[in-house]
PDB file of N, CA, C and O in Angstrom:
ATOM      1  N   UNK A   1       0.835  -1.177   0.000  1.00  0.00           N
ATOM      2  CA  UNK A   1       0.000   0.000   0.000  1.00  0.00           C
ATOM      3  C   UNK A   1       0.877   1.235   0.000  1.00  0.00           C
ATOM      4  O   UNK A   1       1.637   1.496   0.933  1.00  0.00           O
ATOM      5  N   UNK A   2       0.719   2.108  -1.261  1.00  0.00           N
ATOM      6  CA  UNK A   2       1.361   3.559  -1.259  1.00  0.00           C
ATOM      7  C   UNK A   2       0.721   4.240  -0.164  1.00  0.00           C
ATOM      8  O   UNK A   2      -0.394   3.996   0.296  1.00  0.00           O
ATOM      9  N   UNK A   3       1.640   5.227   0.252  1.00  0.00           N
ATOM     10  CA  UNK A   3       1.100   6.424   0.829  1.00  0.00           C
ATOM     11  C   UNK A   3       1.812   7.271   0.395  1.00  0.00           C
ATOM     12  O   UNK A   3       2.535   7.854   1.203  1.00  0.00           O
ATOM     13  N   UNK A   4       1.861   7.595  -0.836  1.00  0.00           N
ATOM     14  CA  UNK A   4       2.146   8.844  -2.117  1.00  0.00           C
ATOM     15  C   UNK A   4       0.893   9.712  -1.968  1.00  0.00           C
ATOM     16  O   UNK A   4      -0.296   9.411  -2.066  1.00  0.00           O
ATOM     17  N   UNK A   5       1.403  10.691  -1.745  1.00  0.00           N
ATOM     18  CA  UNK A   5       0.295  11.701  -1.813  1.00  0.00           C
ATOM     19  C   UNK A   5      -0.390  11.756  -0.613  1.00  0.00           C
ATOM     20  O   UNK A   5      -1.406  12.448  -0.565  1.00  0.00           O
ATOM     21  N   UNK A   6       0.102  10.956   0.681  1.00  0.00           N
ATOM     22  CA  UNK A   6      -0.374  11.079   1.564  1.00  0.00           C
ATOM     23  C   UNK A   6       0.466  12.316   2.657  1.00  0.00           C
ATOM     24  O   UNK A   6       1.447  11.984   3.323  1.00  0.00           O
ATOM     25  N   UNK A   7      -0.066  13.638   2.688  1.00  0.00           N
ATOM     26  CA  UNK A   7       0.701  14.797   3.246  1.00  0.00           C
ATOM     27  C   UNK A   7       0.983  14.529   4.769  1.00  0.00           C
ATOM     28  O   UNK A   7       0.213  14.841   5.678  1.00  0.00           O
ATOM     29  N   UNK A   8       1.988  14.014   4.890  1.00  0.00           N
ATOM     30  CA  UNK A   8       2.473  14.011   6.754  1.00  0.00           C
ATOM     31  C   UNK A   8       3.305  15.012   6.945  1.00  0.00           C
ATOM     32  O   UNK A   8       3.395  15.712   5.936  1.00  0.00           O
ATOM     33  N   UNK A   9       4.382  15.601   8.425  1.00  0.00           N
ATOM     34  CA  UNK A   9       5.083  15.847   8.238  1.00  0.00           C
ATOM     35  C   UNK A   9       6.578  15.087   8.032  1.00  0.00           C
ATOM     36  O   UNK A   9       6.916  14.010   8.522  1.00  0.00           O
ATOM     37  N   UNK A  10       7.089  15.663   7.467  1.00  0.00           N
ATOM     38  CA  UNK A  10       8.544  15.307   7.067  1.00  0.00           C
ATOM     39  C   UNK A  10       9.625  15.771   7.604  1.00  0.00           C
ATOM     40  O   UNK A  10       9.813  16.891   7.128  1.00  0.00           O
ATOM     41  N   UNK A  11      10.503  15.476   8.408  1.00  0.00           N
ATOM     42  CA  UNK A  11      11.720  16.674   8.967  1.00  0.00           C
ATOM     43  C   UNK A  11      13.083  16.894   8.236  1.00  0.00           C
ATOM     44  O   UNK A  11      13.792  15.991   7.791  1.00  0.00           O
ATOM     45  N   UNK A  12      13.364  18.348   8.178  1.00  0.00           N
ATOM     46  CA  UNK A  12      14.027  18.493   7.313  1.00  0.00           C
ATOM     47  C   UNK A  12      15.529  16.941   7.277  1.00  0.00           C
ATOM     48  O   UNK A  12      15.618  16.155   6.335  1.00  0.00           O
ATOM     49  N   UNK A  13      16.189  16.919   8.155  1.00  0.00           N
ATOM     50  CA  UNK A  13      17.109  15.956   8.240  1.00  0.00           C
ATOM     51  C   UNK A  13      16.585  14.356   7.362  1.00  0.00           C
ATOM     52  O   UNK A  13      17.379  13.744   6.648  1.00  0.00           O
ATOM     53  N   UNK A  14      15.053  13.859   7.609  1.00  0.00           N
ATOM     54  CA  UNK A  14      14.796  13.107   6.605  1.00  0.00           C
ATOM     55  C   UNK A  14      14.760  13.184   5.310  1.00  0.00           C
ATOM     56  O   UNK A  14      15.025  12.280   4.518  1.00  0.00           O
ATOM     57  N   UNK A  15      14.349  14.532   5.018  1.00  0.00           N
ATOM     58  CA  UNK A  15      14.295  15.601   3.062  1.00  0.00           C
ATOM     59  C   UNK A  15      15.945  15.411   3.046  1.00  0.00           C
ATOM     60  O   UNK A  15      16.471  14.877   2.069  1.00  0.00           O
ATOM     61  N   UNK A  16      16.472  15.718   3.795  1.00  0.00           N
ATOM     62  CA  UNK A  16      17.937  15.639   3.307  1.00  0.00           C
ATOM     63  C   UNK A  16      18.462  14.567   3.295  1.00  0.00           C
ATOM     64  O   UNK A  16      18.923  14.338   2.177  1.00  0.00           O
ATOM     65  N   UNK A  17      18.678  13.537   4.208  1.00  0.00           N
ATOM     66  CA  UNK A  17      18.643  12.640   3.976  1.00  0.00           C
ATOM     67  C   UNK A  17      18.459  11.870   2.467  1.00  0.00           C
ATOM     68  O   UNK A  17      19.375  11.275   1.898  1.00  0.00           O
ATOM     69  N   UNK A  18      17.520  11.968   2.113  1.00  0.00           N
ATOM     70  CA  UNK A  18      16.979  11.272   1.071  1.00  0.00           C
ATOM     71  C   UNK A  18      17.107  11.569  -0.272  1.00  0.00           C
ATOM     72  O   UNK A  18      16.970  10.762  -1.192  1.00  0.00           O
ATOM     73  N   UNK A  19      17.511  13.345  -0.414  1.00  0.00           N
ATOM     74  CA  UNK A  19      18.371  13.563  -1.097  1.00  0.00           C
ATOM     75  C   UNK A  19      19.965  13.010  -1.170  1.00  0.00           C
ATOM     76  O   UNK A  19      20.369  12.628  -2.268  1.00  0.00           O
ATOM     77  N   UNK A  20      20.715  12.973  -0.211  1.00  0.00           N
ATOM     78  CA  UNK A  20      21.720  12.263  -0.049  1.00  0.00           C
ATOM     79  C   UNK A  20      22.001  11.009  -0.630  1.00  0.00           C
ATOM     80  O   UNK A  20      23.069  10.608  -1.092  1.00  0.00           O
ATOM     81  N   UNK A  21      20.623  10.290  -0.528  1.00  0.00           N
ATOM     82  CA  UNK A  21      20.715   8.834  -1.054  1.00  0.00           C
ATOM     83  C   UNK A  21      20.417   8.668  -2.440  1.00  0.00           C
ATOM     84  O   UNK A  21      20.762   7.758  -3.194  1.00  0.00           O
ATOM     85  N   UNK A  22      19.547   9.941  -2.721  1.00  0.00           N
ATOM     86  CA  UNK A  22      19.533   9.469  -4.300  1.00  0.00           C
ATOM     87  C   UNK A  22      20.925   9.429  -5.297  1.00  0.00           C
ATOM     88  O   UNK A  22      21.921  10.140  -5.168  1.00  0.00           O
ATOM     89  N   UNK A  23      20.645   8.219  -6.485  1.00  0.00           N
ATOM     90  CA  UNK A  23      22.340   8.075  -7.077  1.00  0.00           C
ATOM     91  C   UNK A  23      22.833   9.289  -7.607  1.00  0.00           C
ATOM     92  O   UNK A  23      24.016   9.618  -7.524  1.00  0.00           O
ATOM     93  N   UNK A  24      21.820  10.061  -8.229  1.00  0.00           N
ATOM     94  CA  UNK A  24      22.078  11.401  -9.161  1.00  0.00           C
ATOM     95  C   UNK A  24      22.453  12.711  -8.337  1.00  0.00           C
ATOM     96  O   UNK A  24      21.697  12.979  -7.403  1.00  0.00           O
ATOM     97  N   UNK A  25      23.424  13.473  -8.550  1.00  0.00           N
ATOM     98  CA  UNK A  25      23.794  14.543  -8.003  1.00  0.00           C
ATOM     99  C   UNK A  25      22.695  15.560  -7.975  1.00  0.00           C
ATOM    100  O   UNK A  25      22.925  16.462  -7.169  1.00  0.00           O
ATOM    101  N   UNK A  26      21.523  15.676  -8.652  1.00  0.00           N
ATOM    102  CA  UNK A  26      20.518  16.677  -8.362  1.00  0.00           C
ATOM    103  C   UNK A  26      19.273  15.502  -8.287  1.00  0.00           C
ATOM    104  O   UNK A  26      19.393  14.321  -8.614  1.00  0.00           O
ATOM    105  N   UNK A  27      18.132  16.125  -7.798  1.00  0.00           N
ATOM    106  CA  UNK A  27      17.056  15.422  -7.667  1.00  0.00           C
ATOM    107  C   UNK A  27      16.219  16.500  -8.126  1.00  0.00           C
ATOM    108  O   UNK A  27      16.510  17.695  -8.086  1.00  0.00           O
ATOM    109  N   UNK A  28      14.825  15.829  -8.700  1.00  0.00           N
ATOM    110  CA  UNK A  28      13.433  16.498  -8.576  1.00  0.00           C
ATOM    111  C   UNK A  28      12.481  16.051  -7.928  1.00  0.00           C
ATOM    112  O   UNK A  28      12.262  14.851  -7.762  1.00  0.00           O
ATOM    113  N   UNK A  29      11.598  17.263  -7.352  1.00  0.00           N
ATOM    114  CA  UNK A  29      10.603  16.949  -6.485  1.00  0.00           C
ATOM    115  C   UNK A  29       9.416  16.106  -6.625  1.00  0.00           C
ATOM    116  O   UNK A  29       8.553  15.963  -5.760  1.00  0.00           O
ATOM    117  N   UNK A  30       9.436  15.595  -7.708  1.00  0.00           N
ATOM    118  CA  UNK A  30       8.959  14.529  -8.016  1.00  0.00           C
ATOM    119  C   UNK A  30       9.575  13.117  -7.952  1.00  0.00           C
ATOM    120  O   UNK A  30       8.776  12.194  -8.107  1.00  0.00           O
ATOM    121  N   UNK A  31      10.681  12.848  -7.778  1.00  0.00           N
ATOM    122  CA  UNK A  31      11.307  11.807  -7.691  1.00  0.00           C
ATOM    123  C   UNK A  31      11.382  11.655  -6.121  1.00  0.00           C
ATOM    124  O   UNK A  31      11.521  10.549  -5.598  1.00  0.00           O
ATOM    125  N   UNK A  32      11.294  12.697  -5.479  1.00  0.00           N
ATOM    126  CA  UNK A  32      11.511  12.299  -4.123  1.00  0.00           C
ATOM    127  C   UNK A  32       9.876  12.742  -3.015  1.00  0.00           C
ATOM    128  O   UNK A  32       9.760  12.851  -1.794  1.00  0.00           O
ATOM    129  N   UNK A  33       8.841  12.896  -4.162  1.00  0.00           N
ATOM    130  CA  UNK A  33       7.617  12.539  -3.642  1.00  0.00           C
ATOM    131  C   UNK A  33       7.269  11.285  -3.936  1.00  0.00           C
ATOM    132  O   UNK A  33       6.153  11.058  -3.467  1.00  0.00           O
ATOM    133  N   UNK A  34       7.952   9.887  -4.796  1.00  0.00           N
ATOM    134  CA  UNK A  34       7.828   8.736  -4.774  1.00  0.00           C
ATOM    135  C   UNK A  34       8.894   7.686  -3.721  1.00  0.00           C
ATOM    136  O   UNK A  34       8.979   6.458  -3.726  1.00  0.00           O
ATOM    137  N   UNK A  35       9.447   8.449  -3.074  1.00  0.00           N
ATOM    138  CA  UNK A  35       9.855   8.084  -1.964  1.00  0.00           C
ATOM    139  C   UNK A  35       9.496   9.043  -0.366  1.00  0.00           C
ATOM    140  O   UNK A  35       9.950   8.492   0.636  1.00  0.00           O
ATOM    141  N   UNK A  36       8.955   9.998  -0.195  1.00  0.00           N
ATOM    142  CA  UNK A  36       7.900  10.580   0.620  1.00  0.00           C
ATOM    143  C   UNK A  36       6.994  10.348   0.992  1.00  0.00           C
ATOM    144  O   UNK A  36       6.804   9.182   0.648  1.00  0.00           O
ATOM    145  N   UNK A  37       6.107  10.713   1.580  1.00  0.00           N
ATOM    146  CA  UNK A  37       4.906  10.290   2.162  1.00  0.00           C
ATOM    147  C   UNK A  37       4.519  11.914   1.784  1.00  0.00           C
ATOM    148  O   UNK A  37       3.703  12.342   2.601  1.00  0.00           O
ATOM    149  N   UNK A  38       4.775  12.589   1.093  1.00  0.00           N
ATOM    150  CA  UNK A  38       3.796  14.015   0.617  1.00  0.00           C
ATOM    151  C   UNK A  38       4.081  14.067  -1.000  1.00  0.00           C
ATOM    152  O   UNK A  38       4.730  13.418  -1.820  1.00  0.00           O
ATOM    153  N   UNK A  39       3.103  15.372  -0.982  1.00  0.00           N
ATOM    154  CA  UNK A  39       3.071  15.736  -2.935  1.00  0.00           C
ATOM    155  C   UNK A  39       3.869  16.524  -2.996  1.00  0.00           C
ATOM    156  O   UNK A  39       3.997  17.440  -2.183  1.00  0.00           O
ATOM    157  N   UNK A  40       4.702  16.294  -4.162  1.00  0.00           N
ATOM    158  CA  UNK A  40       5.727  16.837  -5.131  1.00  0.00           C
ATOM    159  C   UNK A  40       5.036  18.871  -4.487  1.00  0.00           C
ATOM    160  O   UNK A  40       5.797  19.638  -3.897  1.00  0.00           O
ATOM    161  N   UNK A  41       3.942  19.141  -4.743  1.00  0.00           N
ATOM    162  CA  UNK A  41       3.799  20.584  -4.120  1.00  0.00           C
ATOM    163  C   UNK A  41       4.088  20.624  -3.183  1.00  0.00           C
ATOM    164  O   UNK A  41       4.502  21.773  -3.030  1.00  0.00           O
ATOM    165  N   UNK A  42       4.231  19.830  -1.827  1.00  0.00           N
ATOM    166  CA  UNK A  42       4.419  20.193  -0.561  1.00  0.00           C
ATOM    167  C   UNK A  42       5.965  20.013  -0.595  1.00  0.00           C
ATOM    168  O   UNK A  42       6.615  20.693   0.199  1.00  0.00           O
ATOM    169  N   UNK A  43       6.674  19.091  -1.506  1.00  0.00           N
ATOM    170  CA  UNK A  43       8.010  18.924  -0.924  1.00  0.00           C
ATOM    171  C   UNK A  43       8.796  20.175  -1.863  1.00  0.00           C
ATOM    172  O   UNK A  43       9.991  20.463  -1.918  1.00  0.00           O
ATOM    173  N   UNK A  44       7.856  20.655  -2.420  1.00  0.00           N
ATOM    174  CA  UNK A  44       8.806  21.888  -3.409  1.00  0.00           C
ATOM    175  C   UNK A  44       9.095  22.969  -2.801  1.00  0.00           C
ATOM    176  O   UNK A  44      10.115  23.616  -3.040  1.00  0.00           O
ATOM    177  N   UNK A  45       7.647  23.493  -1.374  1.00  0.00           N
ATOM    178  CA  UNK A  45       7.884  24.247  -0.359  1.00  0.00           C
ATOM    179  C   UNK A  45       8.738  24.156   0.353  1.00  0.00           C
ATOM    180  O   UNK A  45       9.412  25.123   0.708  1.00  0.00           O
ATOM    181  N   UNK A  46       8.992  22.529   0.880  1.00  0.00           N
ATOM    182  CA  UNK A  46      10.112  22.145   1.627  1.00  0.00           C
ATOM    183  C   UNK A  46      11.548  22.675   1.351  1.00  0.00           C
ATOM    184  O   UNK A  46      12.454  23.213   1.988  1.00  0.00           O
ATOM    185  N   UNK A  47      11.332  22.308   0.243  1.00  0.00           N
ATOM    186  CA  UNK A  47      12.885  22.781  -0.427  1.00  0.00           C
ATOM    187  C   UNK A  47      12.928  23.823  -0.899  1.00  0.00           C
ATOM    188  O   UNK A  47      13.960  23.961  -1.555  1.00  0.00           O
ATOM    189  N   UNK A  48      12.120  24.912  -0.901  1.00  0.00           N
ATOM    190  CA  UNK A  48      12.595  26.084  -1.377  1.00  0.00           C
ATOM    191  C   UNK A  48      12.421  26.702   0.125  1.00  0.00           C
ATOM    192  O   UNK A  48      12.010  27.862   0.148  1.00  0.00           O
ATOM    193  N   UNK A  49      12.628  26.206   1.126  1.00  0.00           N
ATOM    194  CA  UNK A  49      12.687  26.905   2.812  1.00  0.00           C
ATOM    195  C   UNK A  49      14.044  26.445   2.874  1.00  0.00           C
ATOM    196  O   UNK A  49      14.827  27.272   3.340  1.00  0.00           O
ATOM    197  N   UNK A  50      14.562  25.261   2.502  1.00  0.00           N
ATOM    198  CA  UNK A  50      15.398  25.024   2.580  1.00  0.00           C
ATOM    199  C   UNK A  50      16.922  25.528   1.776  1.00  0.00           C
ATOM    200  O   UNK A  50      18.034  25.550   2.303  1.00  0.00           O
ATOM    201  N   UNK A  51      16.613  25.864   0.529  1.00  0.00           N
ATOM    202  CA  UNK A  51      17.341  26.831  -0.338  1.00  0.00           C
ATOM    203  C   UNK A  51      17.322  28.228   0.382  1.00  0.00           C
ATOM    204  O   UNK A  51      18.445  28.698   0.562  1.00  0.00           O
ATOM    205  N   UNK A  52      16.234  29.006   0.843  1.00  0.00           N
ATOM    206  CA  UNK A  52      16.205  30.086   1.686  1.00  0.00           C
ATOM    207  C   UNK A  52      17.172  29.779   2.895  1.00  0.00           C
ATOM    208  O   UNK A  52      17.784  30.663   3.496  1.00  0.00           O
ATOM    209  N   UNK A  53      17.238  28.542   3.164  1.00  0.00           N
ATOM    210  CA  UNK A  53      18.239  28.451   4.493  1.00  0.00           C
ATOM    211  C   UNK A  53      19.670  28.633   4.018  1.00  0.00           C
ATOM    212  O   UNK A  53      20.503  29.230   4.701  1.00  0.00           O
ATOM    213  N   UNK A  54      19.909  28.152   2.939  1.00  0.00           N
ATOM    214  CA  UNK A  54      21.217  28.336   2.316  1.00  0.00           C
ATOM    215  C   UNK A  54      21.823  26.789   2.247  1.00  0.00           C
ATOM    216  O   UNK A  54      23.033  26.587   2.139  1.00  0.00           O
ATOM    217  N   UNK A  55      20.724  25.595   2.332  1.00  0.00           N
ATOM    218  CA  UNK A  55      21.128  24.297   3.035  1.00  0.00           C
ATOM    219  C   UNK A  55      21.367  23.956   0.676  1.00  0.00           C
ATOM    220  O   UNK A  55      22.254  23.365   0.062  1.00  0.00           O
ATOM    221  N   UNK A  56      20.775  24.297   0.442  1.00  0.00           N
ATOM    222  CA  UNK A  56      20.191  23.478  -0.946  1.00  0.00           C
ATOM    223  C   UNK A  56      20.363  24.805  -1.904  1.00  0.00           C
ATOM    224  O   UNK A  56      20.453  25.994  -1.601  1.00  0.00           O
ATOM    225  N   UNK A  57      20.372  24.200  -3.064  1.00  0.00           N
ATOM    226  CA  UNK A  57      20.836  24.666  -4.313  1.00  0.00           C
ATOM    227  C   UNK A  57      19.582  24.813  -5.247  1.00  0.00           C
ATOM    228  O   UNK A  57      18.581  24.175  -4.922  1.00  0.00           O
ATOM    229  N   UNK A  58      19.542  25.539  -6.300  1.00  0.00           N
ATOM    230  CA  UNK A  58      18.469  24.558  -7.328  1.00  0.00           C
ATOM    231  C   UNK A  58      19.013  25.114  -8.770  1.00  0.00           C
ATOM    232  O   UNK A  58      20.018  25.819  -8.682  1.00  0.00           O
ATOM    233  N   UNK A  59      18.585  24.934  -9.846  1.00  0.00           N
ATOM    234  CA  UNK A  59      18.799  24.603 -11.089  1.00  0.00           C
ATOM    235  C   UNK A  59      17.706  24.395 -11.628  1.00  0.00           C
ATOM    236  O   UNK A  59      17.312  23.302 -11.222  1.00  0.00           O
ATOM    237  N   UNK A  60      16.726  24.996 -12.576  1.00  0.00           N
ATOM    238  CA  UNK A  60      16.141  24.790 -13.726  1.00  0.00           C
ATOM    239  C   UNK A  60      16.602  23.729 -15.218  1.00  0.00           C
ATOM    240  O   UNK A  60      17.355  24.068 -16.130  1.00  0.00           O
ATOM    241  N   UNK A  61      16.018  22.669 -15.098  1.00  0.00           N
ATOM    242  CA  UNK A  61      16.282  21.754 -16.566  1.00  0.00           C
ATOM    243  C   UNK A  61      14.765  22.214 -17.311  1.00  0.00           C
ATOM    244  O   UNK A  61      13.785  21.660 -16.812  1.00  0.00           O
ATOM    245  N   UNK A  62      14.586  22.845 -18.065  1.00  0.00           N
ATOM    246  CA  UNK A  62      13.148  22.971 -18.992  1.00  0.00           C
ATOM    247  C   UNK A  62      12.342  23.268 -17.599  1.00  0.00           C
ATOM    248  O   UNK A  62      12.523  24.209 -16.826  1.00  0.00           O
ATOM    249  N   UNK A  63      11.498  22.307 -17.509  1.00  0.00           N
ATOM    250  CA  UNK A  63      10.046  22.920 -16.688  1.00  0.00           C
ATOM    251  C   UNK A  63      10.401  22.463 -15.493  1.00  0.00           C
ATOM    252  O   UNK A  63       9.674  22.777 -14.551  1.00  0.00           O
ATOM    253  N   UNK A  64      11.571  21.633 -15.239  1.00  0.00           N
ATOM    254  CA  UNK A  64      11.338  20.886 -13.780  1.00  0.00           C
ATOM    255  C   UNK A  64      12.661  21.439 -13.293  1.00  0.00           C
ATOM    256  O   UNK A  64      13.622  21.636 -14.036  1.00  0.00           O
ATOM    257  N   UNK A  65      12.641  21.677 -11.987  1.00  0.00           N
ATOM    258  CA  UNK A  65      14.098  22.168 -11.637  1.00  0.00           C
ATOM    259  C   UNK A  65      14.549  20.539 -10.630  1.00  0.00           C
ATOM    260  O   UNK A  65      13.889  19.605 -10.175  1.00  0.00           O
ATOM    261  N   UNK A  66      15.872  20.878 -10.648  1.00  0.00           N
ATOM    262  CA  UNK A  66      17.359  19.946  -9.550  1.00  0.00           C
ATOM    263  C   UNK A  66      17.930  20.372  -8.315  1.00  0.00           C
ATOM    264  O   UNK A  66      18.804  21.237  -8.270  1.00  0.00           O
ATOM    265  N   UNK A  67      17.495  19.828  -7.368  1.00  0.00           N
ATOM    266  CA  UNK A  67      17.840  20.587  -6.094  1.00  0.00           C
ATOM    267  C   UNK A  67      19.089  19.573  -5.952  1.00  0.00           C
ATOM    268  O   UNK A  67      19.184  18.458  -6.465  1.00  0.00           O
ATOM    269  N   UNK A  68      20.017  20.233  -5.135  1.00  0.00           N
ATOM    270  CA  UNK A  68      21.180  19.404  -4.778  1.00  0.00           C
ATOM    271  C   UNK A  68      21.379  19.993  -2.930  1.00  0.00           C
ATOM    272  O   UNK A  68      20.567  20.822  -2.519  1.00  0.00           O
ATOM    273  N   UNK A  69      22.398  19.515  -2.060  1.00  0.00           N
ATOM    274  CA  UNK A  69      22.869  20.403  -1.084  1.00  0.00           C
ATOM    275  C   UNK A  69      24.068  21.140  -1.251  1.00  0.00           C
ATOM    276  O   UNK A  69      25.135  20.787  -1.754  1.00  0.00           O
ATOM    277  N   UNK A  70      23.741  22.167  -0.774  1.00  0.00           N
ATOM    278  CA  UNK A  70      24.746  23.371  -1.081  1.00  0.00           C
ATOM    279  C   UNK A  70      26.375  23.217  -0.266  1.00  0.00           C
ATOM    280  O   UNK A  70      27.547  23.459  -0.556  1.00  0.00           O
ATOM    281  N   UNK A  71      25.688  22.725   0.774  1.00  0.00           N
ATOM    282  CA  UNK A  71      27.141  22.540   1.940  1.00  0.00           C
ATOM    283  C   UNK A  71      26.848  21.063   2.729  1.00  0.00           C
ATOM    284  O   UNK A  71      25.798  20.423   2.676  1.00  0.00           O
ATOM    285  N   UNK A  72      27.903  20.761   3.369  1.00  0.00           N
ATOM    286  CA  UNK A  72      27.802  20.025   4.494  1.00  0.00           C
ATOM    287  C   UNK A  72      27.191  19.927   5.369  1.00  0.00           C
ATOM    288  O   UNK A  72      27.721  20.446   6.351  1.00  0.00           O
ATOM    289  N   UNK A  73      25.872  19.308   5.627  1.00  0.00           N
ATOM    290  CA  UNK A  73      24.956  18.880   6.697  1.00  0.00           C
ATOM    291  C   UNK A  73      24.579  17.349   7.389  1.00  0.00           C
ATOM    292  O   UNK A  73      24.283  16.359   6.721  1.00  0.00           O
ATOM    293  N   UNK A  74      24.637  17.381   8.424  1.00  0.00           N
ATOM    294  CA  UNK A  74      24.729  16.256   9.320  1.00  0.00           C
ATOM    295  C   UNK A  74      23.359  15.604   9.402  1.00  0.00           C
ATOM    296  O   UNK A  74      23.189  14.614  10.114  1.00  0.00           O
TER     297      UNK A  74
END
């Protein structure tokens, strides 16, 4: 049973996390709402609080952007 699309909270250290683990040096928020428990809209907020923190990066490819981490986080 998915729970895609099911909006919980998430803490940032798990969002990062999980960026960490993906193989590709950038991710989209869609790739890591199929490993989330929220929608690609909620985790885009996530990460653009998190780019405001200075934790994450992003990059535009065409319509979808690549978040990466900017620095070293534990």
């Amino acid at each position: 049973m998915s729970t895609r699309g099911k909006d919980r909270s998430v803490s940032d250290s798990e969002l990062i996390r999980t960026i960490k683990q993906h193989p590709d040096p950038a991710v989209k928020s869609t790739e890591l709402a199929e490993q989330l428990p929220l929608t690609s809209t909620r985790i885009n907020e996530l990460l653009k609080s998190l780019e405001d923190d200075g934790i994450l990066r992003k990059k535009s490819f065409g319509s979808a952007n690549g978040w990466w981490i900017a620095r070293n986080v534990d």
